[in-house]
Backbone as CSV, one residue per row, in Angstrom:
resi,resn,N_x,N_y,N_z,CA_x,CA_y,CA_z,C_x,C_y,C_z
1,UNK,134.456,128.852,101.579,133.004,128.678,101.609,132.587,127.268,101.177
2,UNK,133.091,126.710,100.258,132.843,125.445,99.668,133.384,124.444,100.366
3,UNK,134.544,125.001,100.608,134.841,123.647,102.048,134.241,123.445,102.769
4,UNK,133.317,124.278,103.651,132.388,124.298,104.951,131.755,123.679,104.047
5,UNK,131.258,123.882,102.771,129.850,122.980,102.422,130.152,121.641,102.255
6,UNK,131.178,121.162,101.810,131.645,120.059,101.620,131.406,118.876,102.700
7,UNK,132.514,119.716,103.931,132.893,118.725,105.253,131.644,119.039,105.852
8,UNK,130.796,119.882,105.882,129.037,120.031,106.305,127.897,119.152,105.788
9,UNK,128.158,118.926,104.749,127.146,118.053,103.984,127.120,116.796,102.990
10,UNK,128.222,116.092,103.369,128.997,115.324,102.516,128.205,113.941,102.960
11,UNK,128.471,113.504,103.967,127.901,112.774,104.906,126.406,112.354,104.510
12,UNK,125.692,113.337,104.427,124.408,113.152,104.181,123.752,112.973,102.905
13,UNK,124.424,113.033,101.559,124.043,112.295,100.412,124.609,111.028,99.626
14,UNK,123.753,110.811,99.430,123.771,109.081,98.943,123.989,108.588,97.360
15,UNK,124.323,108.163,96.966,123.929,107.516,95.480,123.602,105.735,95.322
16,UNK,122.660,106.732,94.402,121.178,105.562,94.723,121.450,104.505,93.066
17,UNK,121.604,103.245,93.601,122.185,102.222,92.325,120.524,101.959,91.680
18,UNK,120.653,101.094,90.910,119.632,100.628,90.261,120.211,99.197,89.474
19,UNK,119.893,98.079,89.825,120.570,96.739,89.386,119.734,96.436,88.588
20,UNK,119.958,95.517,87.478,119.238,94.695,86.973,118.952,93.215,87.310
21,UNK,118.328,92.003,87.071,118.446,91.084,88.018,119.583,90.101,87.713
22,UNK,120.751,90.554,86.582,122.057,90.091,86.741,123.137,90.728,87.621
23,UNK,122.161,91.751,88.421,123.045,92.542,89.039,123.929,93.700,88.244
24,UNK,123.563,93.830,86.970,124.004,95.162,86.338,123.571,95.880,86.918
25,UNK,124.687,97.246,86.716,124.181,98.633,87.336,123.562,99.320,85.840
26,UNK,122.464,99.505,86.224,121.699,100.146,85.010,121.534,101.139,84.943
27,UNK,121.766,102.168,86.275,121.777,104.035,86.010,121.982,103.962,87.350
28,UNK,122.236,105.460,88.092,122.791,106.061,89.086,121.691,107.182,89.293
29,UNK,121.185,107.587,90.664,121.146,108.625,90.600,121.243,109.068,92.304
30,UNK,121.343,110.478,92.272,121.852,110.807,94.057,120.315,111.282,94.464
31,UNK,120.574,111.519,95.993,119.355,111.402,96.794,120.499,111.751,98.462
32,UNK,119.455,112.117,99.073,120.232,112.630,100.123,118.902,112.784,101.669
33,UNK,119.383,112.739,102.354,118.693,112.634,103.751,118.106,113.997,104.432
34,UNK,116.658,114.460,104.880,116.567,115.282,105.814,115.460,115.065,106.368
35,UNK,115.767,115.074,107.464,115.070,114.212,108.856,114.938,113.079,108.722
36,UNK,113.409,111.688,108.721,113.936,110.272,108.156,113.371,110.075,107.123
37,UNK,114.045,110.937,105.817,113.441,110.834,104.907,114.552,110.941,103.768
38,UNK,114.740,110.143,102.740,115.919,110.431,101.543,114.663,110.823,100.202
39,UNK,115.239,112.166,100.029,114.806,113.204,98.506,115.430,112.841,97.454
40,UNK,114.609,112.681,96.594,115.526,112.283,95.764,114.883,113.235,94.227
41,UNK,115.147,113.511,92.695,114.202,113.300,91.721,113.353,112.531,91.690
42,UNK,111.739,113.319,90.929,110.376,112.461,90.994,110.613,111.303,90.112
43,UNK,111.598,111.493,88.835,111.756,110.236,87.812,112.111,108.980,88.502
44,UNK,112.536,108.831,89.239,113.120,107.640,89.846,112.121,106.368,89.375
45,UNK,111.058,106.830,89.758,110.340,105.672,89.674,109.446,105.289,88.014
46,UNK,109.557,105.833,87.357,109.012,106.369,85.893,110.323,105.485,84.405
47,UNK,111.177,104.929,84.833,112.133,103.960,84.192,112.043,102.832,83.779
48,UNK,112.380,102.137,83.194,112.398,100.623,83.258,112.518,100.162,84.625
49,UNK,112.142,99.167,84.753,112.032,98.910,86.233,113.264,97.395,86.787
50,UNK,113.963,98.524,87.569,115.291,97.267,87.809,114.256,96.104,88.919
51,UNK,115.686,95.692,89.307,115.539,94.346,89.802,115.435,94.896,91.658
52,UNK,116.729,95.767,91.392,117.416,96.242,93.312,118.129,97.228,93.246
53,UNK,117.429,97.746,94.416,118.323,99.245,94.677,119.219,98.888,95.759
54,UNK,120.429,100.301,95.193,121.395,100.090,96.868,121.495,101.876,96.791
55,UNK,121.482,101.598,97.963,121.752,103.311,98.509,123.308,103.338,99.214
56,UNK,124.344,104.372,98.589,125.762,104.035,99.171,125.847,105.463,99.164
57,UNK,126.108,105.423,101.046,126.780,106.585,101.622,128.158,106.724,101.921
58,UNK,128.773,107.723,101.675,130.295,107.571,101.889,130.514,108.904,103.107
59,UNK,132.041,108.299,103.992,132.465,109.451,104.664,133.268,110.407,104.292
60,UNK,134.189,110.253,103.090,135.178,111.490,102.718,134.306,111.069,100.818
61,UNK,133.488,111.081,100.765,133.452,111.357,99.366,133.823,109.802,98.398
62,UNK,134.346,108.738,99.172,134.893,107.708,98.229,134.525,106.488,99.069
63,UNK,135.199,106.407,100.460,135.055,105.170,101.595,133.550,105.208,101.535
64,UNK,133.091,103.948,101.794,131.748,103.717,101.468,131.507,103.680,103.609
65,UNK,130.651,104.513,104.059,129.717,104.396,105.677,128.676,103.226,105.749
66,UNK,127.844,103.222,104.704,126.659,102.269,104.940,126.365,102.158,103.303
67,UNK,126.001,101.177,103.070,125.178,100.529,102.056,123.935,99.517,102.223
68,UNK,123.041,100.201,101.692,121.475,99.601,101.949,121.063,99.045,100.650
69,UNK,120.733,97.453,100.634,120.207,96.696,99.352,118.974,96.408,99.478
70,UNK,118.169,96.689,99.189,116.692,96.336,98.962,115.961,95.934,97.192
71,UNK,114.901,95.422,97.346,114.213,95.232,96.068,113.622,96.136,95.061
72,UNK,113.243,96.665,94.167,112.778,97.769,93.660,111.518,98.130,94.210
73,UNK,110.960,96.598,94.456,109.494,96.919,94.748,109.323,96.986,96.273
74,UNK,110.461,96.719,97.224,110.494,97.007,98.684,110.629,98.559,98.486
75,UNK,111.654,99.222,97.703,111.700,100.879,97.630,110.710,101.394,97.183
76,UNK,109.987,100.850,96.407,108.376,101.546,95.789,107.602,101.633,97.206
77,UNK,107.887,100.836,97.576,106.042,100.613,99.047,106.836,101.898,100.122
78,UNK,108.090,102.363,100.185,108.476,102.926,101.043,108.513,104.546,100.732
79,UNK,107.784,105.135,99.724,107.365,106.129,98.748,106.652,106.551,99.489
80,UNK,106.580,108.143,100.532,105.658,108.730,100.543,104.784,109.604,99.926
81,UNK,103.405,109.176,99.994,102.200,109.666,99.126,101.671,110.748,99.183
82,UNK,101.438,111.388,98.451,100.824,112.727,98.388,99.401,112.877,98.607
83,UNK,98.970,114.265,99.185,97.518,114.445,98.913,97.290,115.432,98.038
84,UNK,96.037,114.639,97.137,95.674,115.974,96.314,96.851,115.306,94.665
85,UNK,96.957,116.212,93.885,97.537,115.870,92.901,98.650,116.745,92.346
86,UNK,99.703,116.252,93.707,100.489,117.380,93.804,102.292,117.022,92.903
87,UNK,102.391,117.891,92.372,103.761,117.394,91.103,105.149,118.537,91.801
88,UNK,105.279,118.171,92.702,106.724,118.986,93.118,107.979,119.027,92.592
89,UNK,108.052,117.991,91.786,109.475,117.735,91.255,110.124,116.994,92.090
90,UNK,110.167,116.320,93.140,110.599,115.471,93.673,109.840,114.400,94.810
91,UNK,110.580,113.613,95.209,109.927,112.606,95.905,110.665,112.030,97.373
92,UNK,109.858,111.649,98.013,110.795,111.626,99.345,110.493,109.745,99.600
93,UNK,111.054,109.294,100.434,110.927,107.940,100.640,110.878,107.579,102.118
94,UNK,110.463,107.082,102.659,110.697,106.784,104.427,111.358,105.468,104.545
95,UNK,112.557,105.418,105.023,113.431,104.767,105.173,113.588,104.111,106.534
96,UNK,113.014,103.382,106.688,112.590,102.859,108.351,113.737,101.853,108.689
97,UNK,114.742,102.487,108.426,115.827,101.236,108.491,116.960,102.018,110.045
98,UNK,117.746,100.806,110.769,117.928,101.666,111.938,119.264,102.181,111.088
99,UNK,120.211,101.357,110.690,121.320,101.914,110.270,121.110,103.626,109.284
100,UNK,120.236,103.720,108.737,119.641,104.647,108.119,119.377,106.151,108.832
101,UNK,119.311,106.022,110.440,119.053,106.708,111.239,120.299,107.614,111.574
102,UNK,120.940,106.928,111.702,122.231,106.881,111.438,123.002,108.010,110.841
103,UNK,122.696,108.256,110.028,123.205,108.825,108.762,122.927,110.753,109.023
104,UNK,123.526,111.817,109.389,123.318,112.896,109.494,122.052,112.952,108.120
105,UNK,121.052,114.613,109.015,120.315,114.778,107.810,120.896,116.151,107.805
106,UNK,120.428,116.765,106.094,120.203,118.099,105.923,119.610,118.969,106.181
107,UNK,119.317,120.245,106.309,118.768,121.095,107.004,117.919,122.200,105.835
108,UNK,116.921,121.780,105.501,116.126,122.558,104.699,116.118,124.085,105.080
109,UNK,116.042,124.835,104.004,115.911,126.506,104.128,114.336,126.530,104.236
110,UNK,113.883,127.940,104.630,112.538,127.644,104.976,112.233,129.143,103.589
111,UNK,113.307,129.567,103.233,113.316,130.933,102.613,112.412,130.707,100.932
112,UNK,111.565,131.392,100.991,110.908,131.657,99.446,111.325,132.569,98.549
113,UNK,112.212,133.516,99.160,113.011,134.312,97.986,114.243,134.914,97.995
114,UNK,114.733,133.531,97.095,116.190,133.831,96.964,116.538,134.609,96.132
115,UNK,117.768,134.870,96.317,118.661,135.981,95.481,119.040,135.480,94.048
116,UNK,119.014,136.144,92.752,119.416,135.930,91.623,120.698,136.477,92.314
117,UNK,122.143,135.329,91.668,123.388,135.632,91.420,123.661,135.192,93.398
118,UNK,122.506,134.112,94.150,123.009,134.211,95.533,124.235,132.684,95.000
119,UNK,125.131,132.553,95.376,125.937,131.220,95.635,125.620,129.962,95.656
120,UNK,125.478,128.994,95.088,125.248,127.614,95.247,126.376,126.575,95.358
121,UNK,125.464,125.497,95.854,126.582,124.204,95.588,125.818,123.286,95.294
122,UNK,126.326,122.197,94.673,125.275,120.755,94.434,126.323,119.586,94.466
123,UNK,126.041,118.698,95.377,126.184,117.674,95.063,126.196,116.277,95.218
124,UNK,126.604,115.508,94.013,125.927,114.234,93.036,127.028,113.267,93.066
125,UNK,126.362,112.219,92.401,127.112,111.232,91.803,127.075,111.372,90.337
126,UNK,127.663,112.544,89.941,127.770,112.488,88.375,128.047,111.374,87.498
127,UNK,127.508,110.591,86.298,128.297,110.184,85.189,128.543,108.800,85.568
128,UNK,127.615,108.137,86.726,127.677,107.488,87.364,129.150,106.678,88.125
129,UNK,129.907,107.931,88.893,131.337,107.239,89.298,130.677,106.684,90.464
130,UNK,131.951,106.370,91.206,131.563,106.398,92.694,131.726,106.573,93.557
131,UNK,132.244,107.870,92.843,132.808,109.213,94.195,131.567,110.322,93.451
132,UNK,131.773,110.897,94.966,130.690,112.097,95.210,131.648,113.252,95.193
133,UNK,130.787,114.419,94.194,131.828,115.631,93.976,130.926,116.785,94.331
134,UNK,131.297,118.006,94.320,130.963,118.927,94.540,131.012,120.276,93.292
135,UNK,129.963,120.882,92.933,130.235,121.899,92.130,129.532,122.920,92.682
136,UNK,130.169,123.978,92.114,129.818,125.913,92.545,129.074,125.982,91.142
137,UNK,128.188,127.089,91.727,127.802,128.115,91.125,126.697,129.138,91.321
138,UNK,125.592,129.504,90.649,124.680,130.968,91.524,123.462,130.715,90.668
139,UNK,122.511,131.328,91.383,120.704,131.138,90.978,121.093,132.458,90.100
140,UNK,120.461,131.825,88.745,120.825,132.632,87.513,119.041,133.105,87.022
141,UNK,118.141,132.627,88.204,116.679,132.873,87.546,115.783,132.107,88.353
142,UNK,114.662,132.904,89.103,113.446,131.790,89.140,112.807,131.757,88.517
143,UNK,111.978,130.318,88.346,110.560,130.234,87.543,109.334,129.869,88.303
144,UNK,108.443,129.937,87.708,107.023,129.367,88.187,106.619,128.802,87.026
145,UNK,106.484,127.448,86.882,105.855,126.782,85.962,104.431,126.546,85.802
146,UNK,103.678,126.482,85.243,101.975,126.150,85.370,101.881,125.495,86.300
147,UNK,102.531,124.322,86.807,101.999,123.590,88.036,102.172,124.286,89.201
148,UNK,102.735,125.314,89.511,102.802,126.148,90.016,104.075,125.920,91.171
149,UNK,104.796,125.122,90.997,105.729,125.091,92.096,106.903,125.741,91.592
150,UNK,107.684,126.535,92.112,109.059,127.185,91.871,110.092,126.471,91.295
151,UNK,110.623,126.595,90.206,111.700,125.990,89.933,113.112,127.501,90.013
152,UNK,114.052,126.805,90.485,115.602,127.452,90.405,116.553,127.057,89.339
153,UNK,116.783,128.417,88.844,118.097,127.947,87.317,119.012,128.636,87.813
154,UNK,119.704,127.374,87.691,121.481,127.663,88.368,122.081,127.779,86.868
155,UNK,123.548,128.644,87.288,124.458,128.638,86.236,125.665,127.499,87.077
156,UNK,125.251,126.226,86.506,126.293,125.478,87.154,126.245,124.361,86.214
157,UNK,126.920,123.483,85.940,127.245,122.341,85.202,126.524,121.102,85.425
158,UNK,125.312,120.719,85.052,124.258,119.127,85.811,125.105,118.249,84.567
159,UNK,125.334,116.984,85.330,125.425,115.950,84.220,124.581,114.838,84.871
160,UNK,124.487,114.002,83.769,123.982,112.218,84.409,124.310,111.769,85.963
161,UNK,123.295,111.377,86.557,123.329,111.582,87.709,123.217,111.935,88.977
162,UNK,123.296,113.248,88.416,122.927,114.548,89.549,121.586,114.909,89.595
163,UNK,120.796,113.857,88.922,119.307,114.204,89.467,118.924,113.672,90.636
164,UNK,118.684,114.764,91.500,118.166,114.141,92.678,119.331,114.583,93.690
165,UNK,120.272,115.777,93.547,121.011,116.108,94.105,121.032,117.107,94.839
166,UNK,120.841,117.739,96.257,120.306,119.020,96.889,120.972,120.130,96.069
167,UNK,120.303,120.967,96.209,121.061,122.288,95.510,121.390,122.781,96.838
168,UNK,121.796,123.378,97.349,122.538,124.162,98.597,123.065,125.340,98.569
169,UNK,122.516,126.252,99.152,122.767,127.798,99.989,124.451,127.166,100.580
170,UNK,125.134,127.873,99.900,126.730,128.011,99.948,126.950,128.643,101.201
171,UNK,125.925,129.552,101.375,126.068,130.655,102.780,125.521,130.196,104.012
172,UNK,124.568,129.305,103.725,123.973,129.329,105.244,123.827,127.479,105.385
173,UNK,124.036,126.783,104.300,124.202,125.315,104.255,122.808,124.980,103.970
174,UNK,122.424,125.215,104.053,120.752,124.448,103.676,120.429,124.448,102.181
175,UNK,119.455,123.145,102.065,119.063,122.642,101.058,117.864,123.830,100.111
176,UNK,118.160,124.486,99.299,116.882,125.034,98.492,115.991,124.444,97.839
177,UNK,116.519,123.076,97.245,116.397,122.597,95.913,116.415,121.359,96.022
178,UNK,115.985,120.496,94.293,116.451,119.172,94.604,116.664,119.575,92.542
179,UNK,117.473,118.932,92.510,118.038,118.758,90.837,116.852,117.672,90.337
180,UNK,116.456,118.526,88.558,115.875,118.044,88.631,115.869,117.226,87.139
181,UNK,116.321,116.303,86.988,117.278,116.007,84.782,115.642,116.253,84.350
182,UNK,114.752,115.808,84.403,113.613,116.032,83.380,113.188,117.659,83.274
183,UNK,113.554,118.311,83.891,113.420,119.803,83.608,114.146,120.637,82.785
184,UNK,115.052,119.655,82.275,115.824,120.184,81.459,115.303,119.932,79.918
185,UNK,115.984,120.783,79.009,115.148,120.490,77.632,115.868,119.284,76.732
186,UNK,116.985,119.091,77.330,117.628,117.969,76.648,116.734,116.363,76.974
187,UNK,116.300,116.677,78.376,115.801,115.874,78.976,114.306,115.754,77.958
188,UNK,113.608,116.167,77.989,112.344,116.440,76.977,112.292,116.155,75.564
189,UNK,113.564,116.137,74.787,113.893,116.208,73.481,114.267,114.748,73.601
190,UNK,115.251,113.842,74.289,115.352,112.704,75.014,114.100,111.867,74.709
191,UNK,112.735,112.363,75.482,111.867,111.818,75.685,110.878,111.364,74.170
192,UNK,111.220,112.929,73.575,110.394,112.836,72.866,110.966,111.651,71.454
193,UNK,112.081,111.730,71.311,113.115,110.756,70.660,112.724,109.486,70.681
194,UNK,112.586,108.650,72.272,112.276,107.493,72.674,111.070,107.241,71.735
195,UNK,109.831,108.379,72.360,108.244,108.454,71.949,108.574,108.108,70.309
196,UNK,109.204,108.584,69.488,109.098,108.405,68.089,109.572,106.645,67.915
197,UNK,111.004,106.406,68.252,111.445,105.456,67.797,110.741,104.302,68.346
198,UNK,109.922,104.225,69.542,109.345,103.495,69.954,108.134,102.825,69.130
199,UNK,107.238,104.103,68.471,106.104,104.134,67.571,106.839,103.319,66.336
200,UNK,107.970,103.783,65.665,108.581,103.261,64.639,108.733,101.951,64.716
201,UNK,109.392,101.579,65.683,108.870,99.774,66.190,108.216,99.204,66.234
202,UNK,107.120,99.776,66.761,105.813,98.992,66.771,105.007,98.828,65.330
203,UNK,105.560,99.711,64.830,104.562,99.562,63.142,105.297,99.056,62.058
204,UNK,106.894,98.456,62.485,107.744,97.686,61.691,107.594,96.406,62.339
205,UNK,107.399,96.052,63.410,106.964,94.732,64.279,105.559,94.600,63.647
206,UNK,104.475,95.100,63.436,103.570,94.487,62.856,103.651,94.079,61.430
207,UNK,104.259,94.833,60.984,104.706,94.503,58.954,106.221,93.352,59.468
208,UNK,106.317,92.936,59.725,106.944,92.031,59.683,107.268,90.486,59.481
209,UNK,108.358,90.188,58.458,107.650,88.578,58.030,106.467,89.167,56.453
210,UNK,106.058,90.004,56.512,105.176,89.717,55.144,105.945,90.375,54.487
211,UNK,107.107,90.894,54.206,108.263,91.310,53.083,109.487,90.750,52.982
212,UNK,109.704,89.507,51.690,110.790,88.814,51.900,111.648,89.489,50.103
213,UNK,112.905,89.725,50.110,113.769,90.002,49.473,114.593,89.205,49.084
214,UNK,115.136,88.143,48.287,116.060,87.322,48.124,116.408,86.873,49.488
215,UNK,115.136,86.433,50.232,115.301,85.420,51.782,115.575,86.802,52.756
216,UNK,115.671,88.271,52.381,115.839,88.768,53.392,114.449,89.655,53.837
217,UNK,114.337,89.617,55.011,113.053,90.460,55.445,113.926,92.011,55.669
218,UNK,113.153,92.930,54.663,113.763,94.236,55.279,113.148,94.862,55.905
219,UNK,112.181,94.788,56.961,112.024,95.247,58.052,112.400,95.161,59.213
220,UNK,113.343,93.802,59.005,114.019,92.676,60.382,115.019,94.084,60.354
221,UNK,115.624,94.512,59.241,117.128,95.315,58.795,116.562,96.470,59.676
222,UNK,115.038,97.212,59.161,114.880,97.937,60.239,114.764,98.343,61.362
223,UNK,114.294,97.229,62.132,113.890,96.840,63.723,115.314,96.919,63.904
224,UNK,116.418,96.512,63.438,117.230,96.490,63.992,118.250,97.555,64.139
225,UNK,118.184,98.294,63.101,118.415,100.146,62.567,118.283,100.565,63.944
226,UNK,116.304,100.733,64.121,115.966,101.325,64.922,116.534,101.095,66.585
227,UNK,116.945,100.062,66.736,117.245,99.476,67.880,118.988,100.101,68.142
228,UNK,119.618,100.036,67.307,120.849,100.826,67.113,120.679,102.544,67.231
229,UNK,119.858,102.785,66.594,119.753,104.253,67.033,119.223,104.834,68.549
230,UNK,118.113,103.808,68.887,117.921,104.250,70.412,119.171,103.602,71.705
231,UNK,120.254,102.530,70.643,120.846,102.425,71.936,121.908,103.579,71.828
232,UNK,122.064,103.984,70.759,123.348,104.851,70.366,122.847,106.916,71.095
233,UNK,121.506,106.535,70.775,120.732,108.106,71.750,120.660,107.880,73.307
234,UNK,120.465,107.042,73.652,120.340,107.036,75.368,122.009,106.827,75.780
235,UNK,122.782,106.616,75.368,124.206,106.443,75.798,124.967,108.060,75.742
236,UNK,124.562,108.784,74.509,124.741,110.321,74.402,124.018,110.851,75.464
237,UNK,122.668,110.626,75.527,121.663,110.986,76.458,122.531,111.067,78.053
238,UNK,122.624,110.041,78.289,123.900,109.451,80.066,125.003,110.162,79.686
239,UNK,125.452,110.683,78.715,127.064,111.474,79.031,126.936,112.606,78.715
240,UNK,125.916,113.282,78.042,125.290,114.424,78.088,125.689,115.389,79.356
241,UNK,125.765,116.776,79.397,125.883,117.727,80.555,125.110,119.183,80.232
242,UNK,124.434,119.383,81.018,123.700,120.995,80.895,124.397,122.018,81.455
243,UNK,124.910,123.130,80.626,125.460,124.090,81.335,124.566,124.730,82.245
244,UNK,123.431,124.950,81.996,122.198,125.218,82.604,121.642,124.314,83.872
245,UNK,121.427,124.088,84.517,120.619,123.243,85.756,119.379,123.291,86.319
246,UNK,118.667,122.803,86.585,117.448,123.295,87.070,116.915,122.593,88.389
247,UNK,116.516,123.125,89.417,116.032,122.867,90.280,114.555,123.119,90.841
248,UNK,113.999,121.621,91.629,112.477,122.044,92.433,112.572,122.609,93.507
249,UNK,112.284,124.092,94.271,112.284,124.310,94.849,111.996,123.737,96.521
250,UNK,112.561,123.181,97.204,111.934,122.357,98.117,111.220,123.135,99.611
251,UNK,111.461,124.346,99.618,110.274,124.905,100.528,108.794,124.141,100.223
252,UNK,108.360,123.900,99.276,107.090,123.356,99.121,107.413,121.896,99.559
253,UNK,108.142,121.368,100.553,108.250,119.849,101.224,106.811,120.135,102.214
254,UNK,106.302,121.281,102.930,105.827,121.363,103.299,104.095,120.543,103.250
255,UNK,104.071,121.332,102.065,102.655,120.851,101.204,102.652,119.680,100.518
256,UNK,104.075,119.041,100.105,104.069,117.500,99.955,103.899,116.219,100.482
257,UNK,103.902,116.448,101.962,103.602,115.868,102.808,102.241,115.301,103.018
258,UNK,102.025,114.124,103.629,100.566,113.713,103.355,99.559,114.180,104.796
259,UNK,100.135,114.768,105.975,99.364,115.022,106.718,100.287,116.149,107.725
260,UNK,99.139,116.667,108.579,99.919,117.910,109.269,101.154,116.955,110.543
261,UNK,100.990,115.915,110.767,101.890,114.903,111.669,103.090,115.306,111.014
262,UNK,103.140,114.880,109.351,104.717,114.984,109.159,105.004,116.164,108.941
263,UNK,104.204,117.325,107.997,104.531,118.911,108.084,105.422,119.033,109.307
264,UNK,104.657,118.752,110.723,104.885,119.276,112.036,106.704,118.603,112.034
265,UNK,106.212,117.524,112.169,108.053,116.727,112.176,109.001,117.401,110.922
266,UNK,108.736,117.836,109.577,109.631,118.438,109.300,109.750,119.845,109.589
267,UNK,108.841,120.118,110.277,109.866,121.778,110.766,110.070,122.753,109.394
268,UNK,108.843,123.059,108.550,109.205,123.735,107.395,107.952,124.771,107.061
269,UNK,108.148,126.109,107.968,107.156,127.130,108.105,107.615,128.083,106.559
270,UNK,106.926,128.238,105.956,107.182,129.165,104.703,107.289,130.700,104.920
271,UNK,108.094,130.829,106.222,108.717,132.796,106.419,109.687,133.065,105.699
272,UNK,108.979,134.523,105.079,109.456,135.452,103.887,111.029,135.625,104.869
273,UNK,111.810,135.700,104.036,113.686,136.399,104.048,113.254,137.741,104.186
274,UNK,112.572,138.461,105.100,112.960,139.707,104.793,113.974,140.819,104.872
């Protein structure tokens, strides 16, 4: 079963670089193609803001097919927009590139109710390598969150990376899902971490310089504490793994869309599995 998903859908996801303007790779995350459009996680754009993206598709999982380099802010303008004030959990991009065309897409499920314990697969560029892997496992739960879009909890293994990775019907190949790292609670606890140590900075950066100690400023000692602890939390944060996973349901691609033109081109009618 996992082989068919493999040699079926391998082709069609990407991992998406993020450079800095020394050309560091500053995080990873996957994203994948259906119709001319690459899905990816909504965070993408919500980061420090690199320099250049590359999008690298491979044919067996390792050999690189195509690699696309663009600017951060050429990939921002290529962001399709929503109507209304709509929070799906993910984001799609229009990729008007020919080599891009290129590239097999995935085949969205049109199904709204899946099976607890139905089969999954996902996959990512975990942990940022740069090989693309594959993991099993089964919808352990749906949710409906206040914003009201469906989320899917897999019992499968997410690490760094795999945001933005299709979740996939093992049985019939199609995409359910898109992985989603901020839905997770590690992800949130993460956030809220930053939110503190950040505040802590800013109110040791203003007292600063007016406390001197035998020539030493001990707030310099702190700024710099603090700066050690957030680099030493976001590095745990990137090697971090959820036994838990969570996914945005992507039947609602439908309603994300900014007009009935593209609805129509993606081909995504919301009929019940009965």
């Amino acid at each position: 079963m996992y082989r068919k998903v493999w040699e079926n859908c391998k082709s069609s996801v990407c991992a998406i670089d993020f450079l800095s303007k020394a050309g560091t790779k500053i995080t990873t995350f996957t994203g994948f193609k259906v119709k001319g459009y690459l899905v990816t996680d909504d965070v993408i754009d919500k980061f420090a803001k690199p320099a250049e993206v590359v999008l690298r598709f491979t044919e067996d999982g390792l050999s690189q097919s195509l690699s696309l380099r663009m600017s951060f802010k050429d990939f921002l303008t290529r962001k399709v927009k929503t109507n209304g004030r709509l929070d799906p959990g993910y984001v799609l991009f229009d990729i008007e590139i020919k080599e891009f065309t290129d590239i097999p897409a995935l085949k969205c499920s049109k199904k709204v109710n899946h099976r607890i314990g139905q089969p999954i697969a996902v996959l990512g560029y975990q942990l940022e390598q740069e090989n693309l892997a594959i993991k099993s496992g089964i919808i352990s739960s749906l949710l409906r969150p206040a914003n009201g879009f469906n989320t899917i909890q897999v019992d499968c293994t997410i690490k760094q990376g795999n945001a933005g990775s299709p979740l996939i019907d093992a049985e019939s190949l199609e995409v359910i899902g898109v992985i989603g790292h901020r839905l997770a609670s590690i992800a949130r606890s993460y956030q809220e971490l930053m939110r503190i140590i950040n505040t802590n900075l800013k109110v040791l950066k203003e007292a600063e310089g007016k406390i001197n100690m035998e020539d030493i400023d001990p707030i310099q000692v702190l700024i710099v504490n603090q700066n050690q602890i957030k680099h030493m939390a976001t590095e745990f944060f990137k090697s971090a793994h959820m036994r838990v996973g969570y996914a945005s349901e992507l039947c609602n691609l439908a309603d994300y869309c900014p007009d009935q033109e593209d609805i129509s081109s993606i081909d995504l009618e919301m009929n019940l599995d009965n």
